[in-house]
C-alpha positions, 0 to 999 in steps of 0.5 A: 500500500503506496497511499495515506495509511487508514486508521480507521480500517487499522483499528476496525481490524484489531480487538485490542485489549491494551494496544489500539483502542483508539488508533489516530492518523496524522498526514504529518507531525514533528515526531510521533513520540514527540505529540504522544508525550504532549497529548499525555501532559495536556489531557490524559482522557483516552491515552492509555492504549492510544497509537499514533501513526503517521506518514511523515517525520519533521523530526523523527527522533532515535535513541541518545538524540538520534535522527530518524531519516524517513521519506514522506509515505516510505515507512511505518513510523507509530507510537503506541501509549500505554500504562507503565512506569520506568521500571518497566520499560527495558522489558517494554524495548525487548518485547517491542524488538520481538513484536516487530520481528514476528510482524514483519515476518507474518506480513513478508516472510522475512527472517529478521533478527534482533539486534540489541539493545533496540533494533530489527536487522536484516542481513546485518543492516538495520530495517527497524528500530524502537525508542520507549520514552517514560512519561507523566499525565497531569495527574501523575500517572506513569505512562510510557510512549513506545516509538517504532519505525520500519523502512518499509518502501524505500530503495537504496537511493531514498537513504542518506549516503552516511547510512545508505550501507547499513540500512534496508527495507522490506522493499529490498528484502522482500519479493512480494508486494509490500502493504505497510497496512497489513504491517500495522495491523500485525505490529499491533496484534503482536503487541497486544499480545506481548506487552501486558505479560512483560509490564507485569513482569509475566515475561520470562519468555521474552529472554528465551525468544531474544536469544532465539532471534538474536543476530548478537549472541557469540559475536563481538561487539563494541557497547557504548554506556555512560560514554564509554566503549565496552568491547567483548563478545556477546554471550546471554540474555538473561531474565532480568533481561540484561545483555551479559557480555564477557569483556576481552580484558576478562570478567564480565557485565550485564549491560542494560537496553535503556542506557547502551548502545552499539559503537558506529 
């Protein structure tokens, strides 16, 4: 599907118990993490379970001040609001990782894996990514805003030249016909899913199915956290859904999803 996406028909598909009661279309905004965060603070009424999906970015944002680049109508770029605290919310990134993954696959038929501690790759190149931001209603109650963006029709040449040979599409990667409608409504299904268990703590299956999926595991990498590099080589997922690595000087460290990244 080239055209408008339809929020309407995404919600009229969903029987949702905490993700898509009420599915919104914005032909533009600056981010959709960005307006969820302001809908909360300004009136809470009918947030929780509140998705947000549009067709253009002004200023679509990644994780650590990142930009997201995404041409007009060529990706699926959707915030979901839900109940849930901070503490929460590095169960949230690794549950949102997964969803994707099984959306993705459902819809092309594609066998993408996770790469931690927020992103869906394909072939060793980046197709998706995740960006879970905690925030307040006036009232005070914990809510978190989850953000996700998959490249879904662009061509090599829609990429910017910096990031143009680590990153796909489902376009690229695909041979069939490439519906980012039929991609919402499966994204959001797998999160309905997925997301209550790992918010109460009902999850202990997400570590299991990480490392069932995980492009990570036994290979070495270098990690980023309070602005220094770790370097060493992947070796669990544990239930406390930490990524272990054992450090090539020796010894090892869990490493949490919400404050690492991976050296560019």
């Amino acid at each position: 599907m080239t055209g408008p996406l339809d929020a309407e028909a995404i919600g009229g598909a969903l029987t949702p118990r905490c993700v898509g009661r009420r599915v919104v279309y914005l032909s533009e905004c600056d981010s959709t993490n960005s307006e969820a965060v302001r809908r909360l603070v300004a009136d809470a009424a009918g947030c929780d379970g509140l998705v947000l999906i549009t067709d253009h970015q002004s200023a679509g944002r990644g994780r650590l001040g990142r930009t997201w680049h995404a041409p007009r109508g060529a990706s699926l770029l959707m915030t979901a609001v839900i109940a849930g605290d901070a503490g929460v919310a590095s169960r949230v990134v690794l549950a949102t990782g997964i969803a994707i993954r099984e959306a993705v696959h459902e819809s092309c038929g594609i066998e993408a894996e996770l790469a931690w501690p927020n992103d869906v790759y394909v072939r060793g190149r980046k197709l998706a990514g995740v960006l879970v931001e905690a925030a307040r209603t006036g009232d005070g109650t914990a809510m978190l805003a989850i953000g996700m963006g998959i490249n879904c029709l662009q061509h090599a040449g829609h990429f910017p030249p910096e990031i143009r040979e680590r990153a796909t599409s489902l376009e690229i990667e695909s041979h069939g016909v490439v519906s980012r409608q039929e991609l919402a409504i499966g994204l959001l299904r797998q999160l309905d899913r997925l997301l209550p268990a790992a918010i109460e703590g009902r999850d202990q299956a997400l570590a299991m199915r990480w490392r069932q999926h995980s492009g990570d595991i036994g290979r070495r990498v270098v990690l980023v956290h309070a602005g220094r590099e770790y370097a060493g080589t992947v070796v669990d997922i544990d239930e406390s859904h930490g990524l272990w690595m054992q450090l090539d000087g020796g010894g090892r460290l869990r490493f949490d999803p919400l404050t690492t990244s991976k050296a560019i």
